[in-house]
C-alpha positions in Angstrom: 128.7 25.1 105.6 125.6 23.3 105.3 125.1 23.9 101.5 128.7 22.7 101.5 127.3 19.7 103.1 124.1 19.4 100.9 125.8 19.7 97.8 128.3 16.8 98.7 125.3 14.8 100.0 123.8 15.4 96.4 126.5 14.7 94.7 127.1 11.1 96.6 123.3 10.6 95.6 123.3 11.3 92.4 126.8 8.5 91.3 124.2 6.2 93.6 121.2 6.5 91.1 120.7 4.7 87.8 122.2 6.7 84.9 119.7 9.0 83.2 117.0 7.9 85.2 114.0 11.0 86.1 115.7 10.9 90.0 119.2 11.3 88.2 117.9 14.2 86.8 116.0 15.6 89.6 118.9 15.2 91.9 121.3 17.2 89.2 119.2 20.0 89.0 118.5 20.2 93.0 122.8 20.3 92.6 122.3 23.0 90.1 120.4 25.6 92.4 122.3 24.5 95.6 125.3 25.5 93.7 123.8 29.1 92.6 122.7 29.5 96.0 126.2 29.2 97.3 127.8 31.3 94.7 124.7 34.4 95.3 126.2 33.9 99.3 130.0 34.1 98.7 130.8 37.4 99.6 133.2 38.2 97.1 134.7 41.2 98.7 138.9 40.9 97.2 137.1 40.6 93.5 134.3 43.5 93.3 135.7 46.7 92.5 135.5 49.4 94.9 133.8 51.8 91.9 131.5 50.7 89.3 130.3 53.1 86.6 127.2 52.4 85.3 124.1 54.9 83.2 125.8 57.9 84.5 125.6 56.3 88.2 128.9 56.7 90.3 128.4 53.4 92.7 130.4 52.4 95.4 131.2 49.3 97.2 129.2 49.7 101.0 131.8 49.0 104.0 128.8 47.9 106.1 127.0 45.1 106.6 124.7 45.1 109.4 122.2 47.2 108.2 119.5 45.7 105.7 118.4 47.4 102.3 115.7 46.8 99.8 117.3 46.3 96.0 116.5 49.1 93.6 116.4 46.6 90.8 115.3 43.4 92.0 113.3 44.7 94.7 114.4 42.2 97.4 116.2 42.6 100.9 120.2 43.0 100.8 122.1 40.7 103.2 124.4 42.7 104.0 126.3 40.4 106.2 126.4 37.7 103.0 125.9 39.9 100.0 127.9 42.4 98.3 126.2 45.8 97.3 126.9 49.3 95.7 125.2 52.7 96.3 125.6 55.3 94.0 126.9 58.6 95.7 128.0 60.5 92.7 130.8 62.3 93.2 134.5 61.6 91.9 138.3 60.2 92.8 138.6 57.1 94.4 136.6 57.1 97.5 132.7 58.1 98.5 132.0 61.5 98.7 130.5 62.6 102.5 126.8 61.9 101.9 124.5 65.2 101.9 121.3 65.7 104.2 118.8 65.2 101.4 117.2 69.2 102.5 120.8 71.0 103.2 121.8 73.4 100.5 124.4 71.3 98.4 128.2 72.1 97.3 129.4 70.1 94.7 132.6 70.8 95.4 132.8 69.4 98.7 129.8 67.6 98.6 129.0 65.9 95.5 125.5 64.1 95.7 124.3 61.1 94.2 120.7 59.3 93.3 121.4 56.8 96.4 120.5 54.0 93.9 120.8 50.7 96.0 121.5 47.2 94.6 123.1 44.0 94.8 126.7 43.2 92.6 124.8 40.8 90.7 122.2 43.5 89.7 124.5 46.3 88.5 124.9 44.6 85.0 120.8 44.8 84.9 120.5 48.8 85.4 118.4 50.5 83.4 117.6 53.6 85.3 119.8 56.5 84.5 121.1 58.6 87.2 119.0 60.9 88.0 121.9 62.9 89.6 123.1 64.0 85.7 119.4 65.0 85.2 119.8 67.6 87.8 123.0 68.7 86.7 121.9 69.3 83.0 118.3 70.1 83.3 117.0 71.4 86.8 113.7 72.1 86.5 110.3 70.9 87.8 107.4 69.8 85.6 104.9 72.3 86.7 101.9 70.0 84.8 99.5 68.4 87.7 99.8 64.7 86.9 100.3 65.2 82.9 98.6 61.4 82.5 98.8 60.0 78.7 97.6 56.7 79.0 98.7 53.2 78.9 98.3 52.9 75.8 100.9 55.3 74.7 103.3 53.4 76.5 102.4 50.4 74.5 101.3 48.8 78.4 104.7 49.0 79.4 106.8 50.2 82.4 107.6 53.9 81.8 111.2 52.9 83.2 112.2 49.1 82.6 109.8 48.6 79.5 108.3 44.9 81.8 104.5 44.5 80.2 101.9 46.0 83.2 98.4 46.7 83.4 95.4 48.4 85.0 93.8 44.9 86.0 97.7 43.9 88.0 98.3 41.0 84.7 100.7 40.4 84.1 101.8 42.8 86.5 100.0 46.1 88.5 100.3 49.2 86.7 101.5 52.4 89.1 101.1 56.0 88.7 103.7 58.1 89.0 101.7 61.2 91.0 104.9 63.6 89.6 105.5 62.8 85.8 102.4 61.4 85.4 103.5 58.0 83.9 102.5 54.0 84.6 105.3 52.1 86.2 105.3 48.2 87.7 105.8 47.4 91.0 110.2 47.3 91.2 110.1 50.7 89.5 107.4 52.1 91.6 107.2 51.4 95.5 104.4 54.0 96.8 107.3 56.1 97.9 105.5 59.8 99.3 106.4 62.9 98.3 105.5 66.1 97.6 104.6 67.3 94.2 106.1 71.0 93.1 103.4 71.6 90.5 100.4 70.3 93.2 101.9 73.0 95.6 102.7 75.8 92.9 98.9 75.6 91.1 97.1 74.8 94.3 99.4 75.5 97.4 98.8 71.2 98.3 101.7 69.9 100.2 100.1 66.4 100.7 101.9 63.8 99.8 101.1 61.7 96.8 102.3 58.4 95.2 105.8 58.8 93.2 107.8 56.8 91.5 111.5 55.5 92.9 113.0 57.4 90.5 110.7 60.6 90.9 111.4 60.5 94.7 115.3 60.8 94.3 114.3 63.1 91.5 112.6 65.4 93.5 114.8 64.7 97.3 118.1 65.9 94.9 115.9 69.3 93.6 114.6 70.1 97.2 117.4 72.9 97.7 117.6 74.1 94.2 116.1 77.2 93.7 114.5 77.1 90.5 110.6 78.1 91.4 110.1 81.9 90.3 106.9 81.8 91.7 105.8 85.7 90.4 106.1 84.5 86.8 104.8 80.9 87.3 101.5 82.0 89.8 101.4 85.4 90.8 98.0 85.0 92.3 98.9 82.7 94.8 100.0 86.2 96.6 97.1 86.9 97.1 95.3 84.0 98.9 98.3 83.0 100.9 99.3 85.4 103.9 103.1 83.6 104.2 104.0 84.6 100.7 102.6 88.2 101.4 104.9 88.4 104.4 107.9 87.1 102.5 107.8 89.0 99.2 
């Protein structure tokens, strides 16, 4: 109601001021954004479709909105109370599969999962991470390289996922290590998320966290259950330094 209000105030203002003069013009574009305010508000709940399909990503239409979300894209707080959002939960038919504990063994049959990609309606058309859900399915497997770095440069100083220009010295924008894939990200592609790397723990038994990329975290949160380490052919030494292995081979 009170952008309603302003916009109608601005409007009156602006028939009141000489024609093309620099307050004219002020006052139209101060109408402009009030006006893309209003619309980024309107909840357009009847108009959004309940499923959008975008780079592999299954997202559905959330149901609530009291609780608060960061934007995968555009890495800023979702209203849920004024905004409309999806989340990609994978799975198929016409309603969201029943979401999996992200360390349960998984059934796809009865429990399809997704990446949990987050973001705004308006973002969707702006994706440009795949899901990482079809990279399980296909490929399921770790890199096993401890932070296989290549260097900026052969990224031409780019985002390894969004291509925006980054570097070192944070201009234009900071330049993030992936801890996993071993890659330079900016700062909406890479948040600091934690995790634990397979190939720091496989090569050195180090389950300490390190600094991963958003899409290395749901990478590695969707593999956690997979069996796919055969640890006698990848480092049978660690059998002998590591009295828990012992017990369980």
């Amino acid at each position: 109601p009170q952008l309603r209000r302003a916009i109608e105030e601005c409007k009156r203002v602006i028939l009141a001021l000489p024609e093309h003069s620099e307050r004219q013009k002020d006052a139209v574009v101060r109408l402009i954004h009030l006006r893309l305010k209003l619309q980024e508000l309107k909840d357009p709940a009847e108009d959004e479709p309940n499923i959008r399909m975008v780079l592999e990503h299954r997202f559905y239409k959330e149901k609530s909105k009291s609780v608060k979300q960061m934007c995968d894209k555009c890495s800023t707080i979702i209203w849920g109370l004024i905004q409309t959002w999806y989340t990609c939960t994978g799975g198929s038919g016409t309603s969201p599969p029943r979401p999996c504990l992200p360390h349960a063994p998984t059934d796809t049959q009865l429990c399809p999962p997704g990446c949990y990609y987050r973001c705004h309606s308006k973002c969707l058309p702006l994706v440009s991470r795949p899901c990482v859900r079809a990279q399980v399915s296909h490929q399921a497997e770790y890199q096993l390289s401890i932070c296989p770095e290549s260097g900026l440069d052969s990224q031409d100083y780019r985002c390894a996922e969004c291509r925006a220009p980054i570097s070192l010295r944070g201009v234009p924008s900071e330049a993030r290590q992936c801890d996993y894939t071993g890659l330079y990200y900016c700062s909406s592609c890479h948040w600091n998320d934690l995790a634990v790397v397979p190939a720091r723990a496989i090569h050195n038994w180090d389950f300490e966290p390190r600094k991963v990329s958003r899409c290395s975290m749901r990478y590695l949160a969707l593999m956690v259950s997979r069996p796919v380490l055969k640890l006698r052919e990848i480092n049978p030494l660690l059998f002998n330094y590591v009295e828990e292995l012992v017990e369980i081979r």
